[in-house]
Backbone as a ProteinNet text record, in pm:
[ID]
protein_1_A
[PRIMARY]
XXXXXXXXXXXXXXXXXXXXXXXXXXXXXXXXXXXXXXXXXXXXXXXXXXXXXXXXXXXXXXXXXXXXXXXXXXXXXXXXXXXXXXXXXXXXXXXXXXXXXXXXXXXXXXXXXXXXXXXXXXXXXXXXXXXXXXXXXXXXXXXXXXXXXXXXXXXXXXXXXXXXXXXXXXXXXXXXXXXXXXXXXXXXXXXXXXXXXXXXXXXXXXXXXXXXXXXXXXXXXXXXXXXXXXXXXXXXXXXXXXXXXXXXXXXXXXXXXXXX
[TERTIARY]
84.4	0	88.1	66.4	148.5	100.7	214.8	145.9	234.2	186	248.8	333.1	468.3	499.5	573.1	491.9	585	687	778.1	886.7	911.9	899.9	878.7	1016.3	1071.6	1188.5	1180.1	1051.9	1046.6	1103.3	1058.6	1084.1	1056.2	1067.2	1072.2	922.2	888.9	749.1	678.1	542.1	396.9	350.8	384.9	278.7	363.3	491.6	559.8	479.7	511.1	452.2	282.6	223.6	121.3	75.4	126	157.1	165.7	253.9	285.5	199.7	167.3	22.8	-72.4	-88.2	-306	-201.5	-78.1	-60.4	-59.8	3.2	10.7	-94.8	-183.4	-345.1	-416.9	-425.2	-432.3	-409.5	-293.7	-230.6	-287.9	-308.5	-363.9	-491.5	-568.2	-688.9	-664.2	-597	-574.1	-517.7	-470	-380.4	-446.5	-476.4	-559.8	-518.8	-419.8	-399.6	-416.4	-493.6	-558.1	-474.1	-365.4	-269.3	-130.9	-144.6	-72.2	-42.1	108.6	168.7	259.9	277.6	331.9	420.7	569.7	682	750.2	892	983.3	1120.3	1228.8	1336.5	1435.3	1376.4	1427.5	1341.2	1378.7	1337.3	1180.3	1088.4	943.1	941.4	822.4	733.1	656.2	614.2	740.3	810	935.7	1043.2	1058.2	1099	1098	1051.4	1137	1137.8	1001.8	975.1	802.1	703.5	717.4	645.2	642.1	744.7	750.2	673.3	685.9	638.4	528.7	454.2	311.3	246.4	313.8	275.2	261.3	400	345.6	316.9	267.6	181.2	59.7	25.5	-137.7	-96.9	-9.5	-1.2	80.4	118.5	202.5	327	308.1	461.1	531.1	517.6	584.9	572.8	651.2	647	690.8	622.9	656.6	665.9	823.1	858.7	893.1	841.3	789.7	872.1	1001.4	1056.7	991.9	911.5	855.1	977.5	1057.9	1102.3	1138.2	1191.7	1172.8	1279.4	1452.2	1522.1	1590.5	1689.8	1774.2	1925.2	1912.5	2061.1	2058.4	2126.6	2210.5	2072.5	1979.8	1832.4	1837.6	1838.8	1777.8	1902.1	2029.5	2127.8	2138	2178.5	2248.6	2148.4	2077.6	2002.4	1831.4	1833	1686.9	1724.2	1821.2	1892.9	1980.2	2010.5	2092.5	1969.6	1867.2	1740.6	1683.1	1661.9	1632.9	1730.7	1859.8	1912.1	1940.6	1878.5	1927.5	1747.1	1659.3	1525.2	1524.3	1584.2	1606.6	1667.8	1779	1860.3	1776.6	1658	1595.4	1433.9	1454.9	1310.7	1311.3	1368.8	1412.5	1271.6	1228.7	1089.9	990.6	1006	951.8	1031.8	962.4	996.3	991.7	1105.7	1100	1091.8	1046.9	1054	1086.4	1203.7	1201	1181.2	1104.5	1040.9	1138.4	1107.1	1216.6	1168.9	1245.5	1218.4	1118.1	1035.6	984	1066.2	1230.5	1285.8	1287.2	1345.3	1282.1	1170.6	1035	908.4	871.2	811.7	785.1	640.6	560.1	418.1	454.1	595.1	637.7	690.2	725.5	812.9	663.5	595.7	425.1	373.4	406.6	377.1	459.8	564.6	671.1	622.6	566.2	528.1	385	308.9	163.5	209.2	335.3	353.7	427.7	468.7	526.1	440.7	339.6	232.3	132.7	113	50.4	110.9	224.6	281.2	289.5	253.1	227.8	348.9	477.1	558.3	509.3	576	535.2	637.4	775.8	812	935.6	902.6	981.6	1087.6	1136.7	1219	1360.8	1301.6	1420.4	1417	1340.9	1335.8	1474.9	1501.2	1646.6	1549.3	1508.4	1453.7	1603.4	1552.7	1625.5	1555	1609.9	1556.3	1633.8	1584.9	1651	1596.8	1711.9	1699.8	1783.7	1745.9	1837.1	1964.9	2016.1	2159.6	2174.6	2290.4	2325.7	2484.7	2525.4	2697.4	2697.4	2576.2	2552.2	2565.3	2618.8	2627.3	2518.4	2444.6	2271	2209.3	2219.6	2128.9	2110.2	2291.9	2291.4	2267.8	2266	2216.7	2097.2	1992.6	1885	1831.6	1887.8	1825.8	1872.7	2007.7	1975.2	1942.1	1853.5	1784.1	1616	1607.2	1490.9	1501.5	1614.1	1616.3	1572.2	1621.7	1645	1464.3	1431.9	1276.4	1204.2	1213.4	1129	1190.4	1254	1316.7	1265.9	1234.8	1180.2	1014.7	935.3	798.7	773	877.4	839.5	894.1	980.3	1063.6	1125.5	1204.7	1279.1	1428.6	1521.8	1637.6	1728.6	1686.9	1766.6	1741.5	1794.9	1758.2	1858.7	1891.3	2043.7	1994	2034	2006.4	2140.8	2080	2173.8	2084.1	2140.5	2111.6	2135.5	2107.9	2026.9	2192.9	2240.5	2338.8	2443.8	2524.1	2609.9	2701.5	2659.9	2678.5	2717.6	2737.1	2798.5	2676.6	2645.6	2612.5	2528	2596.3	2455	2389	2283	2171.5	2196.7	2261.8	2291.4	2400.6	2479.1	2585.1	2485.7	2402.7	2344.4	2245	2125.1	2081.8	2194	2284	2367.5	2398.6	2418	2458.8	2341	2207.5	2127.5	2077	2081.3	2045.9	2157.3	2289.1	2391	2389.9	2332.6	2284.1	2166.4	2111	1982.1	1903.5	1856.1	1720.6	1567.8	1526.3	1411.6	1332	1323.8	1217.4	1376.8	1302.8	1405.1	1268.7	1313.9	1174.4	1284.5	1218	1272.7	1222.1	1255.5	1178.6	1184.7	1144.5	1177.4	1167	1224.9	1241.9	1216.8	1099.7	1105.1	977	969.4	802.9	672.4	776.5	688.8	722.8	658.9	715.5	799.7	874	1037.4	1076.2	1232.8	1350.3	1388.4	1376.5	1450.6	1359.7	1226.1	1101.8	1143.7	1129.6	1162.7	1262.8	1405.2	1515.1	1514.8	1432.7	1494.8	1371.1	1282.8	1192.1	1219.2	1328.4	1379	1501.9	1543.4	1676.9	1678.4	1485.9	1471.7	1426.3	1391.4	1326.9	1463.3	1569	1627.7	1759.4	1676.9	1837.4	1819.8	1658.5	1608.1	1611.3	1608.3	1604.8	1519.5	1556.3	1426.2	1339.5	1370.5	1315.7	1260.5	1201.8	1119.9	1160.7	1082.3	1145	1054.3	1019.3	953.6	949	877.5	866.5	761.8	794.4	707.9	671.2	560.4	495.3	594.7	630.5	659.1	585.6	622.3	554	435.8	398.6	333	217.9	88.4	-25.4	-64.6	-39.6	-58.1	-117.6	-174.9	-260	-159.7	-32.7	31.5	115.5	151.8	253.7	147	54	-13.3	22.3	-65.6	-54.8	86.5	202.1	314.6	383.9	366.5	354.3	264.8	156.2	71	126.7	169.5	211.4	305.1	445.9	531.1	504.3	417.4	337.2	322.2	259.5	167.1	238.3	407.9	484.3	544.9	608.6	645.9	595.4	447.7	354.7	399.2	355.2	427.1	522.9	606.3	762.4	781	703.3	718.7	623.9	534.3	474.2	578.5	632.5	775.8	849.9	896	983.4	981.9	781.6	767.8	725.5	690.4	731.4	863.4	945.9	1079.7	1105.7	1075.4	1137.6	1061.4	955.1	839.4	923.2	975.7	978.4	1102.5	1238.3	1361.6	1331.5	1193.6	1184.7	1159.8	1054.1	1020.7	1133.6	1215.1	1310.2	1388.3	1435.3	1504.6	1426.9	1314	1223.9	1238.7	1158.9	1222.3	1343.1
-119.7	0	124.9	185.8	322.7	436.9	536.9	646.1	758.1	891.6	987.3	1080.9	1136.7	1159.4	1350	1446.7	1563.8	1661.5	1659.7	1723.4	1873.9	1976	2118.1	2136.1	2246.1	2297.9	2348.8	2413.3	2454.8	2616.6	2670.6	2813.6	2801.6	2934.2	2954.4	3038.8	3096.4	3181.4	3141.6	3098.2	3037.5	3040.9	3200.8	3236.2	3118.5	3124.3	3011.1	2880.2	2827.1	2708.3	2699.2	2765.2	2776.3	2750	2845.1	2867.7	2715.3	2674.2	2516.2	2397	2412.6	2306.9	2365.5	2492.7	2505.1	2460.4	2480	2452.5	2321.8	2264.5	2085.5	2042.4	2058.8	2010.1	2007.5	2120.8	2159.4	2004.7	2007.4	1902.9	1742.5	1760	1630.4	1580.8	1635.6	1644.8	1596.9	1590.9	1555.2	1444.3	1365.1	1204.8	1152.8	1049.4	905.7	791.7	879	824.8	831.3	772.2	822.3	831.2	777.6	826.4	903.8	996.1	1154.6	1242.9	1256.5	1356.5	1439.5	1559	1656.8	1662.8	1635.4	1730.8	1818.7	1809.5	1919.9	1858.6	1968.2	1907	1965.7	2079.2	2131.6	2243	2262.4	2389.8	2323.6	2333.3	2319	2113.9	2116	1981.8	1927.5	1750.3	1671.4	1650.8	1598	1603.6	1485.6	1434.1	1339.6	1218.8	1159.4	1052.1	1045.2	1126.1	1136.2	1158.7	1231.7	1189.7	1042.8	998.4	850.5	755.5	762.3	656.1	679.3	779.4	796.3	739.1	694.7	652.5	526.2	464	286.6	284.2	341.7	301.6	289.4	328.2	346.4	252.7	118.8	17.6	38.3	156.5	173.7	110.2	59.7	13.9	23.8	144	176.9	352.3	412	542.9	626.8	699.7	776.1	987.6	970.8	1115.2	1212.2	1323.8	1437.4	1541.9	1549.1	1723.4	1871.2	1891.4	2024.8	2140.6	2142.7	2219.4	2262.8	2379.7	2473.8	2413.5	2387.4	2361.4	2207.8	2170.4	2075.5	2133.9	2106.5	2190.4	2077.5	2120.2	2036.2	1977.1	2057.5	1913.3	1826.9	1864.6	1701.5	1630.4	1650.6	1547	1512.3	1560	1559.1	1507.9	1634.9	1577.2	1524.1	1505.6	1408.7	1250.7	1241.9	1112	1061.8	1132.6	1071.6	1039.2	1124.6	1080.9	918.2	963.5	811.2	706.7	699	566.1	527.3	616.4	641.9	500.4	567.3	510.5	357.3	340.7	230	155.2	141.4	87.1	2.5	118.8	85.6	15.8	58.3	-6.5	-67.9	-194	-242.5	-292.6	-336.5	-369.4	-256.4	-170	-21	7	6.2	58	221.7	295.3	445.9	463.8	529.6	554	767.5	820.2	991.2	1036.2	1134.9	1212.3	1298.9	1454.6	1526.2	1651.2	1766.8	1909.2	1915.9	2058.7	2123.7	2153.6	2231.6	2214.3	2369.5	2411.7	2467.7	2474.8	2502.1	2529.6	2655.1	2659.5	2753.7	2836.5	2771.6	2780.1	2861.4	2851.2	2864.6	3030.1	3073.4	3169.8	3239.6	3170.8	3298.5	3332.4	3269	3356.8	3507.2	3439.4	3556.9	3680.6	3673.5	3787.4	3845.3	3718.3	3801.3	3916.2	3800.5	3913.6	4010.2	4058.4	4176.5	4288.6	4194.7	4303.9	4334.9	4227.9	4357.9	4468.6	4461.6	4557.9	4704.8	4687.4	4779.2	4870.4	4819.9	4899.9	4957	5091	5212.6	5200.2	5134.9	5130.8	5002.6	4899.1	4779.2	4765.4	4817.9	4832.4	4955.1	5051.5	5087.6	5074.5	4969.3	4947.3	4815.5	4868.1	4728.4	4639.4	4485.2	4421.5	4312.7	4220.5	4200.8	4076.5	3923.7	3835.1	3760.2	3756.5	3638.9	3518.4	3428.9	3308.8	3299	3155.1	3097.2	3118.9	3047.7	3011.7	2882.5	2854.2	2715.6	2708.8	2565.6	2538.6	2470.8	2414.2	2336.8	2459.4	2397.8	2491.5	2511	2391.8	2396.6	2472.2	2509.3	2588.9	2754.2	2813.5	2923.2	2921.5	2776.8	2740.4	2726.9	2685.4	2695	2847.2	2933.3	3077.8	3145.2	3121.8	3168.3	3177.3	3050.7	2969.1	3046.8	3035.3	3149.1	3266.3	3309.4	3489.4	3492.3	3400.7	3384.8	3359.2	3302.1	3272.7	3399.6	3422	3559.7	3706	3725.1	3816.9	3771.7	3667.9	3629.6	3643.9	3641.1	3628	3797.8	3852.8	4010.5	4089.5	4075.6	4130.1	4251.4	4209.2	4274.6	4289.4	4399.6	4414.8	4412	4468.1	4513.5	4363.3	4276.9	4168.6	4074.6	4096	4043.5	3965.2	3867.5	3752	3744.5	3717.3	3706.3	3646.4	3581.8	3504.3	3551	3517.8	3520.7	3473.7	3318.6	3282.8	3187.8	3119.8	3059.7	3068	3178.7	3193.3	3297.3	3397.4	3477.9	3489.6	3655.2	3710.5	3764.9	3809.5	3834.2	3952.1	3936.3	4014.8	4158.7	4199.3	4282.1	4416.9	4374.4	4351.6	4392.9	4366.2	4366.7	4514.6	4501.6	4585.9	4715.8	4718.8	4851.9	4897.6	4825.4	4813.2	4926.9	4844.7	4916.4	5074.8	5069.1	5198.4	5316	5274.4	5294.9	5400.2	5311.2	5379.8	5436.1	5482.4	5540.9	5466.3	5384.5	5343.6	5416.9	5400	5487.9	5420	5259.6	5179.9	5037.4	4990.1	4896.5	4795.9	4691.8	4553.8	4452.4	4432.5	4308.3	4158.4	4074.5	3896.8	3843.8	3802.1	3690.6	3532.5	3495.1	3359.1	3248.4	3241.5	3161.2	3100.5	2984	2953.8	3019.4	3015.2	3012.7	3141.8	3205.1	3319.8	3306.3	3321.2	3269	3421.3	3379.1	3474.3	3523.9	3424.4	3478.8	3653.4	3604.2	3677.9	3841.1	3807	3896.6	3961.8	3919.1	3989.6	4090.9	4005.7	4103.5	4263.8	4201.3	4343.2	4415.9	4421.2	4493.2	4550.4	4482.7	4514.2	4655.9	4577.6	4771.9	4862.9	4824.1	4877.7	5003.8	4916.4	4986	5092.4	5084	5108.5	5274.9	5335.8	5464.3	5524.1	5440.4	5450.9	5542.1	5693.1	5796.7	5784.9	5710.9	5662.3	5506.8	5486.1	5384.3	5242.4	5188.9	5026.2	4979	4862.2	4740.1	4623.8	4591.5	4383.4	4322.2	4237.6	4120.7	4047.3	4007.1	3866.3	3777.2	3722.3	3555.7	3430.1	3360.2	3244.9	3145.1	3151	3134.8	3020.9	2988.4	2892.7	2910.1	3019.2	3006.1	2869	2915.3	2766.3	2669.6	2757.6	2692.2	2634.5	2649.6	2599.1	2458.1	2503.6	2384.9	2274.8	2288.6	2210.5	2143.8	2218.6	2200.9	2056.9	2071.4	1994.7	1869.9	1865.6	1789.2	1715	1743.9	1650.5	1560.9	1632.5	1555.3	1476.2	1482.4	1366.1	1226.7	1280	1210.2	1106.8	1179	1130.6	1008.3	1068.9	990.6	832.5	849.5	749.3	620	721.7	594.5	552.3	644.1	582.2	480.4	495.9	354.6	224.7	263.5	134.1	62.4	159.3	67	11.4	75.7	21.6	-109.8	-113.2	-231.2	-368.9	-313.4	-384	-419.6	-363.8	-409.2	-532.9	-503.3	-588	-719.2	-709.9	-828.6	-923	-835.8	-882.7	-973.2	-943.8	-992.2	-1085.2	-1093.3	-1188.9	-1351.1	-1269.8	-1379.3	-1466.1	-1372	-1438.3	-1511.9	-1468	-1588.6	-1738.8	-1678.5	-1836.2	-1927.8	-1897.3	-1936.2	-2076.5
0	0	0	-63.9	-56.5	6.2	25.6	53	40	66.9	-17.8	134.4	134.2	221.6	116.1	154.7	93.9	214.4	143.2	233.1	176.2	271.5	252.2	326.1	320.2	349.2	528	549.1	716.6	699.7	826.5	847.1	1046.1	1079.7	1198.3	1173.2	1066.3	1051.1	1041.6	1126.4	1109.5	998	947.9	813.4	697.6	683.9	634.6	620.1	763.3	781.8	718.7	730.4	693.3	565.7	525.3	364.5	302.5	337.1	294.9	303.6	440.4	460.3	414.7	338.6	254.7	152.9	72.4	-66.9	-85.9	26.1	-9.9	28.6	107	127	-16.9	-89.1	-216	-308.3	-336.1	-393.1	-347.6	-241.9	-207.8	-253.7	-252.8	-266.9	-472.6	-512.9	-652.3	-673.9	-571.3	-562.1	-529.4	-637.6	-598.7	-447.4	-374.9	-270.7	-88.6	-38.9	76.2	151.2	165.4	297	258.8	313.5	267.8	400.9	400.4	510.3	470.2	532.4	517	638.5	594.4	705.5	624.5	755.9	701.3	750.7	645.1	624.4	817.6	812.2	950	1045.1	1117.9	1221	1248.3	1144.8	1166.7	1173.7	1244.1	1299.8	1229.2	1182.6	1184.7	1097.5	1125	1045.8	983.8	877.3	791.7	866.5	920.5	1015.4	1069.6	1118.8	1227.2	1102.3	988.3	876.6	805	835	736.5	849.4	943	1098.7	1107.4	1030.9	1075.9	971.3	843.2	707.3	748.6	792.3	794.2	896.2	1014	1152	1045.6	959.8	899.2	818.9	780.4	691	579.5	536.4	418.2	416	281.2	270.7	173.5	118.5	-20.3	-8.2	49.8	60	-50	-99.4	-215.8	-142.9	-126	-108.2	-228.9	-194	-225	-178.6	-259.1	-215.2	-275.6	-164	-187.8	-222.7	-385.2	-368.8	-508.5	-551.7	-618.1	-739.8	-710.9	-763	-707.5	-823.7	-725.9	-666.7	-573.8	-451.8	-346.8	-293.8	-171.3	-67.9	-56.3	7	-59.1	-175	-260.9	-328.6	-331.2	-344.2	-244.3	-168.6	39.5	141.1	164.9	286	312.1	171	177.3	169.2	89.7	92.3	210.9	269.8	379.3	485.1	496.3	608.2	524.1	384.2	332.5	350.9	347.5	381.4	506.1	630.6	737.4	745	675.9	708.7	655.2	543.9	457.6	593.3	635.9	741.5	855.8	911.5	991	979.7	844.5	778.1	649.8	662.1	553.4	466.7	537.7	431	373.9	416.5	308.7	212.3	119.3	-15.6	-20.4	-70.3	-61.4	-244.9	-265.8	-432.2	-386.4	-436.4	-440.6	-561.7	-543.9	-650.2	-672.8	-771.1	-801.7	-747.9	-706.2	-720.6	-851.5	-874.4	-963.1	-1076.8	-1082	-1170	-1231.9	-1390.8	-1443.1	-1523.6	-1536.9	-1617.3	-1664.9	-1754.1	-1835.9	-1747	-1682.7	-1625	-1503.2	-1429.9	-1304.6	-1343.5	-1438.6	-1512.2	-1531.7	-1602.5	-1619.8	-1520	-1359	-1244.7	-1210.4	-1262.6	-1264.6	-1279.9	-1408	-1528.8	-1432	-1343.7	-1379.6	-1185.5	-1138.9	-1003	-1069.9	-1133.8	-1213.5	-1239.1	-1332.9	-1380	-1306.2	-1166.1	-1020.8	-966.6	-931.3	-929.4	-994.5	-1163.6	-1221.1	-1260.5	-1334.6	-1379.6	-1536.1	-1465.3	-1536.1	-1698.7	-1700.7	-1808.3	-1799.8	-1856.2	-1824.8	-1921.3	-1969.1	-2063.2	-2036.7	-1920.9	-1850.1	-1722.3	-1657.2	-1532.6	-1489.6	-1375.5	-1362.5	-1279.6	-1351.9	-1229.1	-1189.4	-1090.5	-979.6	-926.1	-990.5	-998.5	-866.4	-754.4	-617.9	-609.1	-598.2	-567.8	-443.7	-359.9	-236.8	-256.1	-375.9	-383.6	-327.4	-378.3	-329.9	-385.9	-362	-371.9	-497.5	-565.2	-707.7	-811.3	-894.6	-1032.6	-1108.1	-1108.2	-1151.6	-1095.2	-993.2	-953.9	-997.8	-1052.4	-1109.5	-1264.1	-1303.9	-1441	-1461.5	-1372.5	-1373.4	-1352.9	-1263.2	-1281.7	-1377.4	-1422.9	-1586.4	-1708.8	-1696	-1756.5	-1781.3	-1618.3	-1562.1	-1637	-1590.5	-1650.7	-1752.4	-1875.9	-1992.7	-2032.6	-1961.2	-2038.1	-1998.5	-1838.1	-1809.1	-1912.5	-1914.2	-2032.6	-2223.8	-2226.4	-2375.5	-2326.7	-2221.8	-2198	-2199.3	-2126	-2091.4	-2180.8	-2312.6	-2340.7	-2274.1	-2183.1	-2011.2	-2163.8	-2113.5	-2121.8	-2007.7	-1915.4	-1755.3	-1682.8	-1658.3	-1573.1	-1517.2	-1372	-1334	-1187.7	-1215.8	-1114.2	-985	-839.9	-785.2	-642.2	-544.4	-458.6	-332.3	-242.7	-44.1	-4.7	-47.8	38.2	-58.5	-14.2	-35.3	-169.4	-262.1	-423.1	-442.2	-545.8	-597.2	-727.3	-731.8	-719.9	-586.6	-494	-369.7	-377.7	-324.6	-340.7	-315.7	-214	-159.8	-240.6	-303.6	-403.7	-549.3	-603.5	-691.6	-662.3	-584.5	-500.7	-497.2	-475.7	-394.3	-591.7	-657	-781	-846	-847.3	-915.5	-878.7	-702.9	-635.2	-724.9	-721.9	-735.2	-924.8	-1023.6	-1097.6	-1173	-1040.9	-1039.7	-1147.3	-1167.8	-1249.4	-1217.5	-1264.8	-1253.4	-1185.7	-1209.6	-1145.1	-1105.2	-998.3	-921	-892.9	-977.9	-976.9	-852.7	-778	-757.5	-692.5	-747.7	-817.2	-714.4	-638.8	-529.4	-641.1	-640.5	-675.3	-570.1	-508	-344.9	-348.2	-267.1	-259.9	-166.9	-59.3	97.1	137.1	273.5	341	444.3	450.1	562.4	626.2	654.6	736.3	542.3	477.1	344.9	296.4	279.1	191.5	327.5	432.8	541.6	489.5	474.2	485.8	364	287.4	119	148.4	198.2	213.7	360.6	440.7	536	464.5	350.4	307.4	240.8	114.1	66.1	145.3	256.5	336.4	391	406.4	516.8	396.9	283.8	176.7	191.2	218.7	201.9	65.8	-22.3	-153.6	-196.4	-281.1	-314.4	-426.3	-547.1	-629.2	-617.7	-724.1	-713.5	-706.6	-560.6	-545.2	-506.1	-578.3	-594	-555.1	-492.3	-413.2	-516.9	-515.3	-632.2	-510	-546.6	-424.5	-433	-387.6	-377.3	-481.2	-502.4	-586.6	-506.3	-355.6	-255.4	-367.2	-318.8	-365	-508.4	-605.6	-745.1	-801.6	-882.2	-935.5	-997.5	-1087.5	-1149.5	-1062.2	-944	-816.2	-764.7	-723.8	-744	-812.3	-954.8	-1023.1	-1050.4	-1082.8	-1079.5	-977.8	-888.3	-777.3	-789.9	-827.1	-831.6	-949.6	-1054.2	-1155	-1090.7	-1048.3	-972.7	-884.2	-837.4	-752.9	-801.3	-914	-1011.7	-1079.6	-1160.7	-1227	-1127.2	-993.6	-915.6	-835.8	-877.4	-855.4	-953.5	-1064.3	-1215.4	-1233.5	-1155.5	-1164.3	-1019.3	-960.3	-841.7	-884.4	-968.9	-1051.6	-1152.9	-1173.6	-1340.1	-1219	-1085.1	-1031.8	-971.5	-967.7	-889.7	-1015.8	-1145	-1252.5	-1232.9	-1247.3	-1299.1	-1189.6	-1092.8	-990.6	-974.8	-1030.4	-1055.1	-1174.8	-1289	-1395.7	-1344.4	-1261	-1188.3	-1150.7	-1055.2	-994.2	-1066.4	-1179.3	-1272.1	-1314.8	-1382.5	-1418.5	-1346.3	-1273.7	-1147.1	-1161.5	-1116.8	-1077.1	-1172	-1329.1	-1415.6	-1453.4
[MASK]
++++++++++++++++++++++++++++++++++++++++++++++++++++++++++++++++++++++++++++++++++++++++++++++++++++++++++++++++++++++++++++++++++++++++++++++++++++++++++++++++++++++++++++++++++++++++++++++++++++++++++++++++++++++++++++++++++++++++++++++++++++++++++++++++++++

């Protein structure tokens, strides 16, 4: 029997936490599968482990995880896998099948555009926007936001558009930011590239907050419950389902053969 286990990243901010359980409730409600939990990778309650134990206390035995997350970086090589073989070890007769991050999409990039155009810039073509992501120590991950840039700039036809990250990477935010104040643009857009509301979504809007900037500066929502984040999610679910059916083919088909 399977069941669906999604792993969200965690925050110390309720509204965070929050945020995450209406979006993945959302999602659930679209999987043909009745037993479905939601943890987290840190800080917030429960954490992988206490999510997976609550799956097969209810009979499951084929857990299909769910990284609630935006790109692939160091959660999803590193530390979703090390909690999985840590679980494998101790639970040898559950089957784990891992799903993938969201990735880059084209659908995820048209939220981009439509938090842009609430905002209401007055002329996007000499405006500097200011696309943030996490960052990370993977090279994909600055390949994937320029990847991003690259499509949101062909959707908006944007000229001004320079990507740079929260932590661990090069371009930082801050650095970029001081850059644009620096040569007066007329309009200062800037992208959050993020899902949920955290310490991250906080810092970048205390940051313009605190720059006293006299011309015009701009916050974009966050990428938060969007239909297409939804759905987005919900496919990966979906895909990940089918891909633990081939897996449990394949291993049927092994077996055959042996017997044989």
């Amino acid at each position: 029997m399977k069941g669906v286990l999604y792993v969200s990243h965690g925050t110390r901010l309720k509204q965070g936490v929050k945020e995450a359980h209406n979006l993945i409730d959302k999602v659930k409600q679209h999987i043909p599968i009745p037993f479905q939990e939601t943890c987290f990778l840190e800080i917030t309650s429960p954490n992988i482990e206490n999510g997976f134990k609550r799956l097969i206390h209810k009979g499951v035995n084929h857990v299909i995880v769910i990284p609630v997350l935006l790109l692939s970086a160091g959660h999803f090589y590193h530390d979703i896998p090390k909690v999985i073989h840590q679980l494998k070890k101790r639970f040898a007769h559950i089957t784990i099948t891992l799903g993938r991050p969201l990735g880059v999409q084209y659908r995820l990039v048209e939220i981009l555009k439509e938090r842009i155009e609430a905002i209401s810039v007055s002329n996007p073509e000499s405006a500097q926007f200011i696309l943030v992501g996490r960052g990370s120590n993977y090279e994909e991950t600055k390949q994937d936001m320029n990847e991003i840039k690259s499509m949101l700039k062909s959707l908006m036809g944007m000229s001004n558009v320079n990507v740079c990250y929260l932590a661990a990477t090069e371009p930082k935010f801050e650095h970029i930011l001081k850059q644009a104040i620096h040569e007066k643009h007329q309009e200062i857009i800037v992208i959050p590239y993020l899902w949920f509301s955290g310490l991250l979504t906080h810092y970048i809007h205390k940051t313009l907050h605190d720059t006293g900037y006299k011309g015009t500066l701009k916050l974009c929502h966050h990428l938060g419950d969007h239909p297409n984040m939804i759905d987005a999610l919900r496919d990966r679910v979906l895909e990940t389902i089918q891909k633990a059916e081939k897996e449990k083919q394949s291993r049927k088909d092994k077996h055959h053969v042996i017997v044989t």
